[in-house]
C-alpha positions in Angstrom: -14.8 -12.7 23.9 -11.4 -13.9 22.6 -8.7 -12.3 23.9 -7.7 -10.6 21.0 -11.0 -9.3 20.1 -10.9 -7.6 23.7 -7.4 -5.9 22.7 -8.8 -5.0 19.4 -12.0 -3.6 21.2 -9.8 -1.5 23.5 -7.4 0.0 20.5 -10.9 0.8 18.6 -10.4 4.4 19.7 -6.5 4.8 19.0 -5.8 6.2 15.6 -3.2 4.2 13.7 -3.0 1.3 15.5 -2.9 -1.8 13.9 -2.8 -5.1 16.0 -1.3 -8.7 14.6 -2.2 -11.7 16.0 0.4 -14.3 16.2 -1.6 -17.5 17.5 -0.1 -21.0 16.6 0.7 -19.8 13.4 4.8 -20.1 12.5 6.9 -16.9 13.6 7.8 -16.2 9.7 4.4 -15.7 9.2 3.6 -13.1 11.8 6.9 -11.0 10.7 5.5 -11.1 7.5 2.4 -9.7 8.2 4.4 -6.7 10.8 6.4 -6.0 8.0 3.3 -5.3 5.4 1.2 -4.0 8.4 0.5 -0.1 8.4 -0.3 2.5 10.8 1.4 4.8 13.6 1.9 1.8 15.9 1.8 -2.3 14.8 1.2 -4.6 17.9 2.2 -8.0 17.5 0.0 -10.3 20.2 2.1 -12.8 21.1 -0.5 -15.7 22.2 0.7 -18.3 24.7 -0.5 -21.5 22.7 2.5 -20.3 20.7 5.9 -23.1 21.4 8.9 -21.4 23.3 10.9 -21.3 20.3 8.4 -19.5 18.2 7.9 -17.0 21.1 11.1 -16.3 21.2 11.9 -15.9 17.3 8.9 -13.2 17.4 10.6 -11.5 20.7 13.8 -12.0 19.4 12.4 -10.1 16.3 10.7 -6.6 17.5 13.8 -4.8 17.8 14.8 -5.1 14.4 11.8 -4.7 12.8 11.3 -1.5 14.6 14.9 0.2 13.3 13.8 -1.3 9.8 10.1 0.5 10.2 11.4 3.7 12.2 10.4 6.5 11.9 7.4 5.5 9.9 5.6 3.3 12.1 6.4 2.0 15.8 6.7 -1.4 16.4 5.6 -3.4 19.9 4.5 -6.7 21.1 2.6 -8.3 24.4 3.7 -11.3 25.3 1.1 -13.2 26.8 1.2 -15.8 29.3 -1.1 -18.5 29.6 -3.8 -17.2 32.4 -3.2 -13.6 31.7 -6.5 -11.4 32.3 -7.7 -10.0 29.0 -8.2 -6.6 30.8 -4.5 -7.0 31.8 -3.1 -7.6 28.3 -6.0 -5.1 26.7 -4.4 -2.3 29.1 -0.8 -2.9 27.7 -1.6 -2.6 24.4 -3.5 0.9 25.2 -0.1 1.9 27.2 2.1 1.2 24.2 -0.1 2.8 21.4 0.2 5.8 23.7 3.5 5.8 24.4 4.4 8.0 21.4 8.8 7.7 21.7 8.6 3.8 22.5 9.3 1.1 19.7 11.1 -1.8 19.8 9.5 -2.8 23.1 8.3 -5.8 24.6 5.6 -5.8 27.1 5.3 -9.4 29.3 1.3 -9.9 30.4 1.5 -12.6 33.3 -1.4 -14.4 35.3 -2.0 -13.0 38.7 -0.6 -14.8 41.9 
């Protein structure tokens, strides 16, 4: 199981969330698809095949588009660093579809020490 197909599995039971995958696709792309997305929440999965500068385009990017979706739709993202436990990253994504006040937020999923 991918690790976004384990996040997905875990949001199957949260009305309204919709997750975006950002893999090595370019940053533009992925803020397209967060601006078209739909739903109470939109989860962008920052992957960590992703280059630096992309990341941080995408990080850089969360904030605004959650003022330009608010109050509409809430925006987060899970940054995810390379040997990050899916069940790790999966149990972010639960905590910020059910954190009903938070957008704009940035959640940082890093490999055990």
């Amino acid at each position: 199981m991918t690790l976004e197909e384990a996040v997905r599995d875990s949001l199957a039971t949260v009305s309204g969330a919709t997750l975006v995958g950002a893999h090595a696709a370019r940053a533009g792309e992925a803020v397209k698809l967060l601006r078209a997305a739909e739903g109470d929440i939109v989860l962008l999965l920052i992957d960590s095949s992703i280059p630096p500068i992309d990341r941080a385009m995408l990080i850089a990017a969360i904030g605004p588009l959650a003022i330009e979706k608010a109050p509409q739709v809430r925006i987060g993202a899970i940054d995810v660093v390379a040997g990050a436990a899916p069940g790790d990253v999966a149990a972010a994504a639960r905590f910020l579809a059910g954190a009903r006040s938070t957008t704009g937020q940035v959640l940082t999923v890093a490999a055990e020490s």
